[in-house]
Every structure is written in structure tokens, then in C-alpha cells.
C-alpha positions as CSV (number, residue, x, y, z in Angstrom):
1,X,-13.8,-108.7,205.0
2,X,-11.7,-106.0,203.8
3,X,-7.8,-106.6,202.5
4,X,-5.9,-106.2,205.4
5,X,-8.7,-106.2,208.1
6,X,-7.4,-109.1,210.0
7,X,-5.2,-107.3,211.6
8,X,-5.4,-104.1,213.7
9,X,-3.2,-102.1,212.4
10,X,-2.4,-99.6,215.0
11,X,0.3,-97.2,216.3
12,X,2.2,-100.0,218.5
13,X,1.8,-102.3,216.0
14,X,3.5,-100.6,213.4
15,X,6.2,-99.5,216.2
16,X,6.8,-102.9,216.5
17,X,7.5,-104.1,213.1
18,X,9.5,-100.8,212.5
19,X,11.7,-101.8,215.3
20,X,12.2,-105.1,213.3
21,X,13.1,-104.0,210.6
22,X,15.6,-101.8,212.1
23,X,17.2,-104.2,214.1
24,X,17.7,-106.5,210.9
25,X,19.3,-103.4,209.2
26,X,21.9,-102.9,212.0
27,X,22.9,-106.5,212.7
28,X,23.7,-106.7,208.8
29,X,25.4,-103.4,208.7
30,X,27.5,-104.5,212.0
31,X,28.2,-108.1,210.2
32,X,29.6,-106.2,207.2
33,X,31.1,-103.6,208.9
34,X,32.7,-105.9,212.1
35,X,32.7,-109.3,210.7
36,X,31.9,-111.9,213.6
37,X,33.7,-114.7,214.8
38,X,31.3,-117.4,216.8
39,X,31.2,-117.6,220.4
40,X,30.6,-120.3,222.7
41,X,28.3,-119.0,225.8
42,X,26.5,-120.8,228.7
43,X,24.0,-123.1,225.8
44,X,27.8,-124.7,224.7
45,X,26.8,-124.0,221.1
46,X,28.1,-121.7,219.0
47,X,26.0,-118.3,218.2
48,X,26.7,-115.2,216.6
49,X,25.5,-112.3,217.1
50,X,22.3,-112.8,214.6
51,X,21.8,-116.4,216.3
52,X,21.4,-114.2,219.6
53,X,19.4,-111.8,218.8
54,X,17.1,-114.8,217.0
55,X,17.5,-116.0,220.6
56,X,16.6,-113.1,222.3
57,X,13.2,-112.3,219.7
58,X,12.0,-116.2,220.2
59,X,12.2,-116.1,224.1
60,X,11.0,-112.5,224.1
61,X,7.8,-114.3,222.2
62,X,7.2,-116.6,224.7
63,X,7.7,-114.5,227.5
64,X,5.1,-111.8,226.0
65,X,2.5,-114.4,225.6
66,X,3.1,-115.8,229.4
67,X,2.5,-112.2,230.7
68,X,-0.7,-112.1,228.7
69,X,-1.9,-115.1,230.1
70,X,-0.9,-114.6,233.9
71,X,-1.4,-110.7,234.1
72,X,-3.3,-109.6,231.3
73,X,-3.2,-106.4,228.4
74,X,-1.1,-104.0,229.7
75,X,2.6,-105.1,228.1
76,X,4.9,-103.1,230.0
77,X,6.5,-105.0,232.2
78,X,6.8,-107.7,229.8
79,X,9.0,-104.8,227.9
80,X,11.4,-104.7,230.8
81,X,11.4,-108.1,231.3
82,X,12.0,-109.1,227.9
83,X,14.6,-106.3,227.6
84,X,16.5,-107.8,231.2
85,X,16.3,-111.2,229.1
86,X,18.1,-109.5,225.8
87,X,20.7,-107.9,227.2
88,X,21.4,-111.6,229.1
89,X,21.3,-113.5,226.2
90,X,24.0,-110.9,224.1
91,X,26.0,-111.3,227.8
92,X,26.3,-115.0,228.4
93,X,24.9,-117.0,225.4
């Protein structure tokens, strides 16, 4: 086996971790930039902005793998569904 041929490393997948990465750039920049305060959503915990978007990356996760398994490859509706569920959890949690 080659280094690195575990994994396909493909146009998407590199999209993905690119977009990643990015996020983890802005959501310091915004925390040193517009330092937050904790708010208390719908959960009754306290979450701040990176706890949401932690919160919004997990549940994505899960909600990927459950389209796989009742629909099958193609991933785009997952996208908007997992992009509805985001913007919900930045809304109310």
C-alpha cells in the first residue's frame, strides 16, 4: 500500500477539508475580533459560538451518514439539509 492510499483523495474531498479549515480561521478571527459572551438557547446550556458550530459539524456528521444509509451516494440533499440544520442551531441553541 502506498503512503496515503487509504484515502481517496479527490476534488470534494479536499473541498471539504478546505472548508474546515476555513471555518476554524474565521470563528478565531471573529472571537478575537468580537469577543463572545455565552448564550443560553433551547439545549439550556451555555454555547458560544465555537460550541455551536461544534454543534452544528457533529449533527451534520450524523445526518450525512443517515442519508447514506436510507438514500444512498449522491450527497446533495444531505448539503441542504445539513445547511437548514446549521443555520438552526446558530438561531436557537
Amino acid at each position: 500500500m502506498t503512503p496515503g492510499g487509504w484515502m481517496a483523495w479527490t476534488l470534494p474531498v479536499a473541498l471539504f477539508f478546505w472548508t474546515i479549515a476555513c471555518l476554524l480561521v474565521t470563528f478565531t478571527l471573529l472571537a478575537i475580533r468580537y469577543p463572545e459572551t455565552p448564550r443560553v438557547g433551547i439545549l439550556r446550556i451555555e454555547t458560544t459560538r465555537g460550541d455551536r458550530l461544534f454543534i452544528s459539524l457533529l449533527g451534520s456528521a450524523f445526518l450525512c451518514l443517515g442519508w447514506l444509509f436510507f438514500f444512498g451516494a449522491p450527497l446533495w440533499g444531505a448539503l441542504i439539509l445539513c445547511l437548514v440544520y446549521a443555520a438552526a442551531v446558530f438561531r436557537w441553541v
